[in-house]
C-alpha positions as CSV (number, residue, x, y, z in Angstrom):
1,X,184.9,65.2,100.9
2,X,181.8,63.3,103.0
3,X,178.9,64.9,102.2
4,X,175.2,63.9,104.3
5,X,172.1,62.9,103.1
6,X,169.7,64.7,100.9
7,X,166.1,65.5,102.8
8,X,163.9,64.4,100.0
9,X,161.5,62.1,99.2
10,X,162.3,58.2,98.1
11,X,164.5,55.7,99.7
12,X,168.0,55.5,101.8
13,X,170.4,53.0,100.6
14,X,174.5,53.2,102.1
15,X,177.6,53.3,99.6
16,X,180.8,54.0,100.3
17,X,182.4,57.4,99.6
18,X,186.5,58.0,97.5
19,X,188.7,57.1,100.7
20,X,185.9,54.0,101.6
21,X,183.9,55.9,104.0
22,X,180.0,54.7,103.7
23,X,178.2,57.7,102.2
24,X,174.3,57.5,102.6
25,X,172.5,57.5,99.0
26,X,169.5,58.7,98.3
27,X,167.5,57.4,95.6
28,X,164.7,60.0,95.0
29,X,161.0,59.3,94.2
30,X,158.9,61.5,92.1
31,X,156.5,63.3,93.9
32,X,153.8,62.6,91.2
33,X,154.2,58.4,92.3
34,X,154.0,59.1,96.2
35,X,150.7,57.6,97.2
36,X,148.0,60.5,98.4
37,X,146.7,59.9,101.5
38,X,142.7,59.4,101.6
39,X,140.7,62.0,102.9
40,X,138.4,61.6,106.1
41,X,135.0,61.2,105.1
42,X,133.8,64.2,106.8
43,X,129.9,63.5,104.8
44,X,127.2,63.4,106.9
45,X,124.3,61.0,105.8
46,X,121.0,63.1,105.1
47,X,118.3,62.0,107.3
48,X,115.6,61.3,105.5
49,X,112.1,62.9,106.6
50,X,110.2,60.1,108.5
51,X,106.0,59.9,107.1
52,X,105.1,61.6,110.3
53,X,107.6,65.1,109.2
54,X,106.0,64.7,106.0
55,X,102.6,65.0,107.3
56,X,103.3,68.0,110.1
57,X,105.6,70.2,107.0
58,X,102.7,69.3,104.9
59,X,100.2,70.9,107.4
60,X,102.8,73.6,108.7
61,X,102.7,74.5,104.7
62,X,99.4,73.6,103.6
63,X,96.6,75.3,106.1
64,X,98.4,78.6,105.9
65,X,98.3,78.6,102.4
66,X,95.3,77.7,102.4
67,X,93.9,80.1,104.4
68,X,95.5,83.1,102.8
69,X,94.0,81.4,99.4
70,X,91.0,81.2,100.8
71,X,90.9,85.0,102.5
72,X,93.1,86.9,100.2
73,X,93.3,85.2,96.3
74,X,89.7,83.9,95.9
75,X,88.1,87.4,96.8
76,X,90.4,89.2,94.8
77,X,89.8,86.9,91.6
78,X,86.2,86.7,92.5
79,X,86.3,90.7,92.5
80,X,87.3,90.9,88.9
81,X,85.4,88.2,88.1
82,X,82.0,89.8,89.1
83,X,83.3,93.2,88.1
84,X,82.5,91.8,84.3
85,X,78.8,91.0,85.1
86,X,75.5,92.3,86.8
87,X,74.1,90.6,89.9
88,X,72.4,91.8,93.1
89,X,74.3,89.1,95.5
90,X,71.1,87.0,96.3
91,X,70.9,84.1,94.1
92,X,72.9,81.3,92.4
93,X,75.8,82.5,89.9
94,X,73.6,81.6,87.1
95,X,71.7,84.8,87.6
96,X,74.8,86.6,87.0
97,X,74.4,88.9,83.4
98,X,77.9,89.4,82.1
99,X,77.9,92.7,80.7
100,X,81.5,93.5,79.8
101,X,83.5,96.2,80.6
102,X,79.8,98.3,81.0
103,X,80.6,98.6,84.7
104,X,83.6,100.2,84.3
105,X,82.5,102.8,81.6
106,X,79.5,103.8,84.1
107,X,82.2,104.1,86.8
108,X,84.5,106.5,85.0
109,X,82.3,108.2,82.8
110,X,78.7,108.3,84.8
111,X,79.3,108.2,88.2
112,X,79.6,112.1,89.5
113,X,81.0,110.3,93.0
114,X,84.2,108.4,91.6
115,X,86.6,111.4,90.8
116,X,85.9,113.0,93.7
117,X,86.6,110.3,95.4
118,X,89.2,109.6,94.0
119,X,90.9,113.0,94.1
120,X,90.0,112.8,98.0
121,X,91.7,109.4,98.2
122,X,95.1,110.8,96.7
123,X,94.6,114.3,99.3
124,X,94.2,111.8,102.2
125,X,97.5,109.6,100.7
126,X,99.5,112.9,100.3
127,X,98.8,114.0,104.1
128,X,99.8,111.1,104.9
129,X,102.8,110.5,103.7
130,X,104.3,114.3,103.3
131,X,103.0,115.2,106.5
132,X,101.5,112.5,108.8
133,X,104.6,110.1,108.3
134,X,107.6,112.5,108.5
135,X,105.9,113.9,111.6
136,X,106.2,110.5,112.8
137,X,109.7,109.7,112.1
138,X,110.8,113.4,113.7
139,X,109.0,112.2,116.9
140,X,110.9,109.2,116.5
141,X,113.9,110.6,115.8
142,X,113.8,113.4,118.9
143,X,112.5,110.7,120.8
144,X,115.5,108.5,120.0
145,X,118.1,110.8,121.9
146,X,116.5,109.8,125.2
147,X,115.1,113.5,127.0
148,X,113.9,113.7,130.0
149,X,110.2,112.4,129.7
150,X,110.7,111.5,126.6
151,X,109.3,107.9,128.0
152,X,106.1,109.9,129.1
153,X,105.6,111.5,125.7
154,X,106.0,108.0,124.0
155,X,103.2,106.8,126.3
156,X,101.2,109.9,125.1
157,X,101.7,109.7,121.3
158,X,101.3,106.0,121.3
159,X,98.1,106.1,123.1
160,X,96.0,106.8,119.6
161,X,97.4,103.9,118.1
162,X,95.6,101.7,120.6
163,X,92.2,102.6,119.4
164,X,90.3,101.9,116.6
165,X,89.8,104.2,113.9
166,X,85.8,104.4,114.6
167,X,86.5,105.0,118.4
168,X,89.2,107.8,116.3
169,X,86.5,109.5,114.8
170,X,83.9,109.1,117.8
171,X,86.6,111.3,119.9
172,X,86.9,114.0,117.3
173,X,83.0,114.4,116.4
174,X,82.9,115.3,120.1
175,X,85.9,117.6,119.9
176,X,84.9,119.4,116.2
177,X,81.1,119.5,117.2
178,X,79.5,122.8,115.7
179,X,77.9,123.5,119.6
180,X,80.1,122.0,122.2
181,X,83.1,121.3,121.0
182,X,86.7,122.0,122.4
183,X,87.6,123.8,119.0
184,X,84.8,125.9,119.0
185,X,84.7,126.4,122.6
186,X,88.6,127.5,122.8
187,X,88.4,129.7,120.1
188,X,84.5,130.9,120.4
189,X,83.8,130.3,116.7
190,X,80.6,128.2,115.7
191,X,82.1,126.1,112.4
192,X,80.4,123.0,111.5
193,X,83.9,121.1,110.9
194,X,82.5,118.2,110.1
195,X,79.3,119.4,108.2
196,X,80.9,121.9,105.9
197,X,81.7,119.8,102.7
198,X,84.3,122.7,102.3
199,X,86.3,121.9,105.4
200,X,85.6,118.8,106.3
201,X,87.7,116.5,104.3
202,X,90.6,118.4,106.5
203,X,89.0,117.5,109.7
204,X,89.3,114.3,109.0
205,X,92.6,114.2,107.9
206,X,93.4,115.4,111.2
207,X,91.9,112.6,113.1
208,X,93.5,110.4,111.0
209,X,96.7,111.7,111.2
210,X,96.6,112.0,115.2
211,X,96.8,108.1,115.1
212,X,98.7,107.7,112.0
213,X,101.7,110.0,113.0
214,X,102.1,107.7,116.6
215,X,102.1,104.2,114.3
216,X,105.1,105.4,112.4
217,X,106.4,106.6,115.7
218,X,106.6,103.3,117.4
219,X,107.8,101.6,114.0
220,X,110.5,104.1,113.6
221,X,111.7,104.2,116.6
222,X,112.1,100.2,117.3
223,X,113.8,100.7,114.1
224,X,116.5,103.6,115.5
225,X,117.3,101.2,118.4
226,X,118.5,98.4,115.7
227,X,120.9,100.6,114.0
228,X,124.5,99.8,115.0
229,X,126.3,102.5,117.2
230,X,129.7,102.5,115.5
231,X,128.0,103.8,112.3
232,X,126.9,107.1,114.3
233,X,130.3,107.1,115.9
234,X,132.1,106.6,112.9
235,X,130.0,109.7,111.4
236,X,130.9,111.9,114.2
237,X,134.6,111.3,114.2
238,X,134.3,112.5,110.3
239,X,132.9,115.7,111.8
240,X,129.0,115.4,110.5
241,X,126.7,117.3,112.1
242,X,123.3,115.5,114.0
243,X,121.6,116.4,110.6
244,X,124.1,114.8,107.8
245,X,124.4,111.9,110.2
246,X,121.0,110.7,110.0
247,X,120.7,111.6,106.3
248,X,123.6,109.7,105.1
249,X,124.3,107.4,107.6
250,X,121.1,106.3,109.7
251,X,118.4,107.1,107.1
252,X,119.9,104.8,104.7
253,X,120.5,101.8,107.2
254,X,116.5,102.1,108.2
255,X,115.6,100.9,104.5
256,X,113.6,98.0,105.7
257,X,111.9,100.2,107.9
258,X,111.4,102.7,105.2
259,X,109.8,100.4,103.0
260,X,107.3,98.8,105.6
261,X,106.1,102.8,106.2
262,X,106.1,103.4,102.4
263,X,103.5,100.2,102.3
264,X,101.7,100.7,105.6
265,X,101.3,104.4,104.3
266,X,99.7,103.5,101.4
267,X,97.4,100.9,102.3
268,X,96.3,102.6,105.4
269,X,95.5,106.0,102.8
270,X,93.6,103.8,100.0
271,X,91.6,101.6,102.6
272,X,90.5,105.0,104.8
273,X,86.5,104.2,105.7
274,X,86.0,104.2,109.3
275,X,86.2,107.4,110.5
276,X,84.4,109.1,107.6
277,X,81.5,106.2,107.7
278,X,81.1,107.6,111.5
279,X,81.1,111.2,110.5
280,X,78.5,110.9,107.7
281,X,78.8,107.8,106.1
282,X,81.4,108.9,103.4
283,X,78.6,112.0,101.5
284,X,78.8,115.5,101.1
285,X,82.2,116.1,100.7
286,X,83.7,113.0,102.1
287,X,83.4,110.6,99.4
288,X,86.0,107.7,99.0
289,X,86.5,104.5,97.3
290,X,85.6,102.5,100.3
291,X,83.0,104.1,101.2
292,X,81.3,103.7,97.7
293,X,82.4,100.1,97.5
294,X,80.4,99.6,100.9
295,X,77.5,101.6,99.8
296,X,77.2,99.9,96.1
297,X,77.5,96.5,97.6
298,X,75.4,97.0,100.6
299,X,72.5,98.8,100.8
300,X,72.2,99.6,96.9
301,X,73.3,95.5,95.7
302,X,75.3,96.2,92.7
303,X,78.0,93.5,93.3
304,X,79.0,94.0,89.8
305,X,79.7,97.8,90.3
306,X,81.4,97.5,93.2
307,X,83.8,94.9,92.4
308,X,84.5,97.2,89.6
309,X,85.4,100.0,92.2
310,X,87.4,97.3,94.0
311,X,89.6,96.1,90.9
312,X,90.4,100.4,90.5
313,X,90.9,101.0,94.1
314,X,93.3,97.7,94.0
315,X,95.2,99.3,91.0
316,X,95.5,102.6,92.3
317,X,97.0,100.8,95.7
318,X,99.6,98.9,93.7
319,X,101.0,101.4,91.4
320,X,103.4,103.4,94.2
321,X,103.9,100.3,96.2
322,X,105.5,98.5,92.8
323,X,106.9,101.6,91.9
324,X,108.7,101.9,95.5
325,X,109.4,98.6,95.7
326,X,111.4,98.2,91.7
327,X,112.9,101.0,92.7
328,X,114.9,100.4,95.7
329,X,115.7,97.2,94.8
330,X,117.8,98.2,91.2
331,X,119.2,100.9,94.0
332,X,120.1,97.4,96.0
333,X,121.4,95.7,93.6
334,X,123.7,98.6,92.3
């Protein structure tokens, strides 16, 4: 019996079979001793950053660093710097008298305008964010579904947004004004809004909020129109109501967003000054941090003192943002 050659490896070499017949032999080669054929050198050679890249990603680098060192880290170490010390701002920093932690001990246990203050600050972050900011993202949210008009009543709530917060507070002295006001005049009362130390603070939470609540409109809603279709689809096939789908499925897509409005929020409660500085400079029942960090290193030149308000008020800013921040994160990474 002739039987053919073996498909493997090695060489082929002819011998002849029982009746004489050439048989082909195959003399087999480990597979370990076949040579490995080299690999194409696929490796791209790094270019190497001519003098003139080094100089522009030096610059491109260096000035905005620079700058922000400049605006932002220099005043805030120079703030807790001069919060240590007593000086009047005129003069070379040799006439600075260090006085330890003096300035804050007169801040938190002399000072009758600091807890009010504040207590105001943390009423003006609350409105914000329980009411100012959700009213927002409703807006955004009804806004979203595309109504008729609903481009006309973007145009509308967006229109505060465009001003600034001392034009803000211009428009509503002249509608809250005691004699010819549109509140008084609708509803024939004669209420000093703005005057009343009682009521005021609430006033001008409302002006603020009238801008605030169309900011986190525009935010949130360039945010709704990044969120991917299929997830809302996908939602509705489940059978979840308009409700459980934004909850669970488009409110927890929009955490970037969430987190720049959780900031924003913050920062814009904590730094509030212009529109009380136009209703009465930040007195009588309208006292916040900024305002008394303006009026201490102003008009009544204690540097010293207000850099010590500055240091609290830059505390009391960082605590819920770090707190926010930590916490979504772990959520992340879980």
């Amino acid at each position: 019996m002739v039987t053919g050659p073996a498909v493997v490896a090695g060489s082929v070499t002819p011998t002849l079979g029982r009746k004489g017949s050439p048989v082909t032999a195959v003399q087999q080669t480990p597979v370990s001793e076949i040579p490995d054929e080299k690999p194409l050198d696929k490796k791209r050679r790094v270019r190497r950053l001519t003098p003139r890249d080094q100089v522009v990603i030096s610059l491109m680098i260096g000035i905005p660093t620079l700058i922000e060192a400049i605006l932002v880290w220099f005043p805030a170490i120079a703030s807790i710097i001069l919060s240590f010390g007593r000086w009047n701002g005129v003069g070379a920093f040799s006439k600075i008298q260090w006085i330890g932690t003096i300035n804050y001990h007169n801040v938190f246990n002399v000072d009758p305008n600091f807890w009010p203050a504040v207590r105001h600050n943390l009423i003006w972050l609350a409105v914000l964010a329980f009411v100012a900011s959700p009213a927002g993202i409703f807006l955004a949210v009804l806004l979203d579904r595309e109504l008729p008009g609903s481009k006309i009543m973007q145009s509308i709530f967006f229109l505060p947004v465009m001003f600034s917060l001392a034009l803000v507070g211009v428009i509503w002295q002249l509608i809250f004004s005691p004699d010819q006001g549109l509140i008084n005049g609708i509803f024939g009362t004669h209420v000093d809004w703005f005057g009343n130390p009682n009521i005021n603070l609430w006033a001008a939470l409302i002006a603020a909020s009238w801008k605030h609540i169309g900011y986190i409109m525009v935010l949130y809603l360039a945010g709704l129109k990044g969120v991917d279709p299929s997830l809302r689809e996908a939602a509705a096939i489940d059978g979840a109501t308009s409700r459980q789908t934004f909850f669970r499925v488009v409110f927890p897509a929009m955490k970037p967003i969430n987190i720049v409005i959780v900031v924003i929020t913050v920062i814009e409660a904590l730094r509030a000054f212009d529109i009380v500085f136009i209703i009465n400079k930040g007195t009588n029942g309208l006292q916040l941090l900024a305002t008394m960090i303006y009026t201490n290193s102003g008009a009544a030149a204690r540097v010293g003192y207000a850099s010590a308000l500055a240091v609290i008020l830059l505390v009391i800013a960082l605590v819920p943002i770090v707190s926010y921040l930590s916490q979504a994160f772990k959520e992340e990474k879980r």
